[in-house]
ZAKE-284468 format. One line per field, with one value per residue (C-alpha): residue in three letters; residue number from 1; x negated, z negated, y negated. Coordinates in steps of 0.02 Angstrom, whole numbers, plus 32768, in hexadecimal, padded with zeros to 4 digits. Each point is the difference from the previous one (the first is absolute). Layout:
r = (ALA_...)
k = (NUM_...)
X = (X_...)
Z = (Z_...)
Y = (Y_...)
This chain:
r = (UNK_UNK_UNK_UNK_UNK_UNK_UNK_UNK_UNK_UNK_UNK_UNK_UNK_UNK_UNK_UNK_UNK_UNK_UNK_UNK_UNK_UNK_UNK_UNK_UNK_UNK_UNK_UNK_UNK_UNK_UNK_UNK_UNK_UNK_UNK_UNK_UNK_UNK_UNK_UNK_UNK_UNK_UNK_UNK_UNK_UNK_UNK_UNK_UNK_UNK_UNK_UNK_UNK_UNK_UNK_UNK_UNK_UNK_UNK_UNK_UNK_UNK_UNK_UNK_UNK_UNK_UNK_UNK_UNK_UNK_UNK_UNK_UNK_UNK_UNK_UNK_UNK_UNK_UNK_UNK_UNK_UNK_UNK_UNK_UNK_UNK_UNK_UNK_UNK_UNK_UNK_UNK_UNK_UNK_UNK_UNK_UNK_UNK_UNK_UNK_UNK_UNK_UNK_UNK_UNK_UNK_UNK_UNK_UNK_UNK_UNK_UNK_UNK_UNK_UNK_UNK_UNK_UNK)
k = (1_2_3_4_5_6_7_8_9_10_11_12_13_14_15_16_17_18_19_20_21_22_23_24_25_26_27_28_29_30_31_32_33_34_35_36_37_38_39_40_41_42_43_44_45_46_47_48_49_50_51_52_53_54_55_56_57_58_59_60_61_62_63_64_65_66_67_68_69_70_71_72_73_74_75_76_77_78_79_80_81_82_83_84_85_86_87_88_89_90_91_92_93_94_95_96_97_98_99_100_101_102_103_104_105_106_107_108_109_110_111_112_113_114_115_116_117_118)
X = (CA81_8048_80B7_7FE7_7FE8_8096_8070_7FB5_803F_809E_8016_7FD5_8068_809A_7FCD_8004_809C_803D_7FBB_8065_80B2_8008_7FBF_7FF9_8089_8061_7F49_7FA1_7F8E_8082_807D_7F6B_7FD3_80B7_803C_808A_806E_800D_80C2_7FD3_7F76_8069_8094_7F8A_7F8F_8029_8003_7F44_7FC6_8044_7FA2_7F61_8003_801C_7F5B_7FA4_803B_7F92_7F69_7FFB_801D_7F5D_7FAF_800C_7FCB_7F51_7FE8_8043_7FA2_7FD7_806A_809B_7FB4_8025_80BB_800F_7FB0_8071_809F_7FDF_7FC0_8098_807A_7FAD_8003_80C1_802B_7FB6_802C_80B8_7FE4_7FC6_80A2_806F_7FA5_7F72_7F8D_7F59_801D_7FD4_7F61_7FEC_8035_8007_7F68_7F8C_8046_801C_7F2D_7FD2_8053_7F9F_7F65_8022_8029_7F88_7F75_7FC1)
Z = (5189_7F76_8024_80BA_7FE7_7F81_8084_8085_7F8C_7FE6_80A3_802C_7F74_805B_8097_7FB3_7FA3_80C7_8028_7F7C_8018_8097_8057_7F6F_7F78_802E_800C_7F72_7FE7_7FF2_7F8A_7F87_800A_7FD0_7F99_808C_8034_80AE_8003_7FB1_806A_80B4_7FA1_7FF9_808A_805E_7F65_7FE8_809C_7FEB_7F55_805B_808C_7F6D_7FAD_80B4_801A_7F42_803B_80A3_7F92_7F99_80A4_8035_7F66_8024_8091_8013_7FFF_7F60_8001_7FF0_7FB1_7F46_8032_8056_7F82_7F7B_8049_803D_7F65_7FAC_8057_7FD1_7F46_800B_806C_7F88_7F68_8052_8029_7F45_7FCD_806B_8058_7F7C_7F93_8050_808E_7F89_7FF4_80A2_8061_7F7F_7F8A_8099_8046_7F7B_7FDE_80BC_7FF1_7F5D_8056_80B3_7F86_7F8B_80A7_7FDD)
Y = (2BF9_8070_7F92_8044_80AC_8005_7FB5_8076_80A2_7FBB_7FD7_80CA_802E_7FB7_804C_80AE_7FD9_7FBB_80C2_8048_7FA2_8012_8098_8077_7FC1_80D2_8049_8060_7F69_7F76_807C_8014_7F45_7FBC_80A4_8015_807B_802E_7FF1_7F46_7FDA_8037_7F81_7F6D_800C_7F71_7F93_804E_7FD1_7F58_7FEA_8032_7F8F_7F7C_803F_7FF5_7F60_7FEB_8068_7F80_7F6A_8043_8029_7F48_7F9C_8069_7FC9_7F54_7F6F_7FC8_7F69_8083_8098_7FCF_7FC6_80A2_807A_7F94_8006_80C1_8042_7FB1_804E_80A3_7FE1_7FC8_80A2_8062_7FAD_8016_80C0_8025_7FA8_8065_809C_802D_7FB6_8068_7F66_7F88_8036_803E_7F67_7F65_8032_7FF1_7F7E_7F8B_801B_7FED_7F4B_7FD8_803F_7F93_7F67_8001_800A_80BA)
């Protein structure tokens, strides 16, 4: 139950990040999230939107393992939730380390909560 509804935020946690890359990354709201410029943010648009339809593809991957069968849940949630924590171990490395915990921290308990049965 608890692993559920910690792969259920993350997965609405991508889809706001999805929200953010690619439909406000030169808005007020996505400036302020990712401390960008709007001269930056109109240089890497399309690279933004591409990044967010990467993190939808997450927030659907999440989105499935819940409501799978059962037989493919725990594959799903496992293989989902890890690409999470390797994205955002990967962002913290290169972008900033706030994504770490934003992305990986979460992630990376959700699969010790779906593994250990909670």
């Amino acid at each position: 139950m608890i692993g559920n509804i910690l792969i259920g935020l993350i997965a609405i946690l991508h889809v706001y990040i999805l929200i953010l890359e690619m439909f406000l990354w030169d808005k007020p709201t996505g400036l302020k999230a990712f401390g960008n410029s709007l001269e930056k943010a109109k240089l890497t648009k399309i690279m933004a939107q591409n990044q967010g339809l990467y993190n939808g593809f997450l927030a659907a991957g999440l989105f499935w393992a819940l409501f799978s069968s059962e037989i493919f849940s725990l594959s799903l949630a496992n293989f989902f939730l890890g690409c999470v924590l390797i994205a955002g171990i990967y962002g913290g490395v290169t972008a900033s380390k706030k994504i770490i915990y934003i992305q990986s921290v979460p992630a990376l308990f959700a699969l010790l909560m779906v593994n250990l049965g909670y």
